[in-house]
C-alpha positions as protocol buffer text, in pm:
chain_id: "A"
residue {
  index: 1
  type: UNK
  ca { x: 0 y: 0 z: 0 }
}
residue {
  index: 2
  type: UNK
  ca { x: 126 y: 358 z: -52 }
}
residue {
  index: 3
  type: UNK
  ca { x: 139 y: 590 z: 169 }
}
residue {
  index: 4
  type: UNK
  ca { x: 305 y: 854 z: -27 }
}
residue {
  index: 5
  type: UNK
  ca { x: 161 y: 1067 z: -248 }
}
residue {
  index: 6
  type: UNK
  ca { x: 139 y: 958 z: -625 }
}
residue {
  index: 7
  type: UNK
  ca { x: -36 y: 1237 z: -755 }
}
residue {
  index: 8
  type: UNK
  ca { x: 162 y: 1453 z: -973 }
}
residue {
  index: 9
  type: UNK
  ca { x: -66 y: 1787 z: -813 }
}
residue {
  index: 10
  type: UNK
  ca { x: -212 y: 1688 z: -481 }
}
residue {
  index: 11
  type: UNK
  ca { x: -310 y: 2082 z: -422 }
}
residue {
  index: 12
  type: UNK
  ca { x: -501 y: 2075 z: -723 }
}
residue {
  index: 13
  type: UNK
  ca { x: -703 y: 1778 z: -596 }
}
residue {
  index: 14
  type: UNK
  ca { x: -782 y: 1893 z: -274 }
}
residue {
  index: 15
  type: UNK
  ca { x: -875 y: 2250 z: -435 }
}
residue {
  index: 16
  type: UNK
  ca { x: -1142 y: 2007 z: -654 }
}
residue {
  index: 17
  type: UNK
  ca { x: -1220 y: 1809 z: -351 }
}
residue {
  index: 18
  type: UNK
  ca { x: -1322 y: 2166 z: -184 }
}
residue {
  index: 19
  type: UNK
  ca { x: -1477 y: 2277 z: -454 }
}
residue {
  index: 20
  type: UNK
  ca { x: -1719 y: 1962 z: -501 }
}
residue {
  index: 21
  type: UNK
  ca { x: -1837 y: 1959 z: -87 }
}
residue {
  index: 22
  type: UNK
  ca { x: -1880 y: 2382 z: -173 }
}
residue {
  index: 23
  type: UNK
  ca { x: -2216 y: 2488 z: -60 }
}
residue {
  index: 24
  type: UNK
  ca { x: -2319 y: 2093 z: 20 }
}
residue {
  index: 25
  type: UNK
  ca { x: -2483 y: 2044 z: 363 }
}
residue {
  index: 26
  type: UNK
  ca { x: -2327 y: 1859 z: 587 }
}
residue {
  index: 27
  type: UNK
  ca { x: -2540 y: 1544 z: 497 }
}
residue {
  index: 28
  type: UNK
  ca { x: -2492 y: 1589 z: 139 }
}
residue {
  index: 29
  type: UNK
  ca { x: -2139 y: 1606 z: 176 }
}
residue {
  index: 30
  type: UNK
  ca { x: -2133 y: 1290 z: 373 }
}
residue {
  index: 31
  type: UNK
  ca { x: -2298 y: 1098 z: 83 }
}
residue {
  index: 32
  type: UNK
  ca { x: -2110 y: 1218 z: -167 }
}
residue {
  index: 33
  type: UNK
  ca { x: -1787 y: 1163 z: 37 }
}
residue {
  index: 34
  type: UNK
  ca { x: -1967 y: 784 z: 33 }
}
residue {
  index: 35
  type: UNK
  ca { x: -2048 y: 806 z: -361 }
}
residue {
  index: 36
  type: UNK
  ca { x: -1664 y: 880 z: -427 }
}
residue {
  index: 37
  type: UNK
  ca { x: -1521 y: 635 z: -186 }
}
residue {
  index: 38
  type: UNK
  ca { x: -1739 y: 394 z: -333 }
}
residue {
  index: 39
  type: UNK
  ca { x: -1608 y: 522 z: -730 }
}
residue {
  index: 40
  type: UNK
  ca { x: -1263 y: 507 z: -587 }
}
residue {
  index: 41
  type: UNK
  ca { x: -1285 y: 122 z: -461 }
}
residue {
  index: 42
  type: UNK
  ca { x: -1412 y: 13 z: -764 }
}
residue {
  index: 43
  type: UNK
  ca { x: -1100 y: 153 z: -917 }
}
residue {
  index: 44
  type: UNK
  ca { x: -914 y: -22 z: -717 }
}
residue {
  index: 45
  type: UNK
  ca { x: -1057 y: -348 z: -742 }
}
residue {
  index: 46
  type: UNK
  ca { x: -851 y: -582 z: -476 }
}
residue {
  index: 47
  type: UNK
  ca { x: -1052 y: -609 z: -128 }
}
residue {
  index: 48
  type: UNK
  ca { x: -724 y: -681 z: 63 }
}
residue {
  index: 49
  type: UNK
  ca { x: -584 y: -321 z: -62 }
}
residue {
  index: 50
  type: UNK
  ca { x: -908 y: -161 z: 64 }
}
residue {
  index: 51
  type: UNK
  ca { x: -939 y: -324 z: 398 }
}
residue {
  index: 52
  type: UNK
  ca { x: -556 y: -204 z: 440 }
}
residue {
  index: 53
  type: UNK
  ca { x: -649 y: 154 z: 357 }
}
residue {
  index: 54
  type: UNK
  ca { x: -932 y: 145 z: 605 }
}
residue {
  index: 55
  type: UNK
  ca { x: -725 y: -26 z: 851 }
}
residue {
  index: 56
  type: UNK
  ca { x: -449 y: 279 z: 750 }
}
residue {
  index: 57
  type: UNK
  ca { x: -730 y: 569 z: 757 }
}
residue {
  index: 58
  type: UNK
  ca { x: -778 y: 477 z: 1075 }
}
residue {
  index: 59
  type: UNK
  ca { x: -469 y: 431 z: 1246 }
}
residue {
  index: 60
  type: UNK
  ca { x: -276 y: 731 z: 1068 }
}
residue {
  index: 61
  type: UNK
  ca { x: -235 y: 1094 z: 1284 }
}
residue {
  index: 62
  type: UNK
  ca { x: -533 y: 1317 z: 1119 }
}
residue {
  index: 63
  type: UNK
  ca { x: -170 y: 1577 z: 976 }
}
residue {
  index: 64
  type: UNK
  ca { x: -57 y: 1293 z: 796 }
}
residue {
  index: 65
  type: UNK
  ca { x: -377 y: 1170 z: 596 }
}
């Protein structure tokens, strides 16, 4: 699993992260948080990866995700 980032422009994402939860309510946000971790998985494909990310997400300091 990486842990690094791979994305050539991780600012840019997070700026289109941002701009996507913009005006959402909180609910809102929450499912589409849900709608694009479920696009993401699917992209990913390998259930042993996954549960490692969750087990990851959870265990990583909140400055470090």
């Amino acid at each position: 699993m990486k842990l690094t980032p791979q994305l050539q422009d991780p600012d840019a994402f997070y700026e289109q992260l941002l701009d996507a939860h913009a005006g959402l309510s909180r609910e809102d946000a929450e499912l589409l948080n849900a709608r694009l971790i479920l696009l993401l998985a699917n992209q990913i494909g390998d259930a042993r990866v996954l549960a490692d990310c969750i087990a990851a997400a959870r265990e990583l300091p909140v400055a470090a995700a």
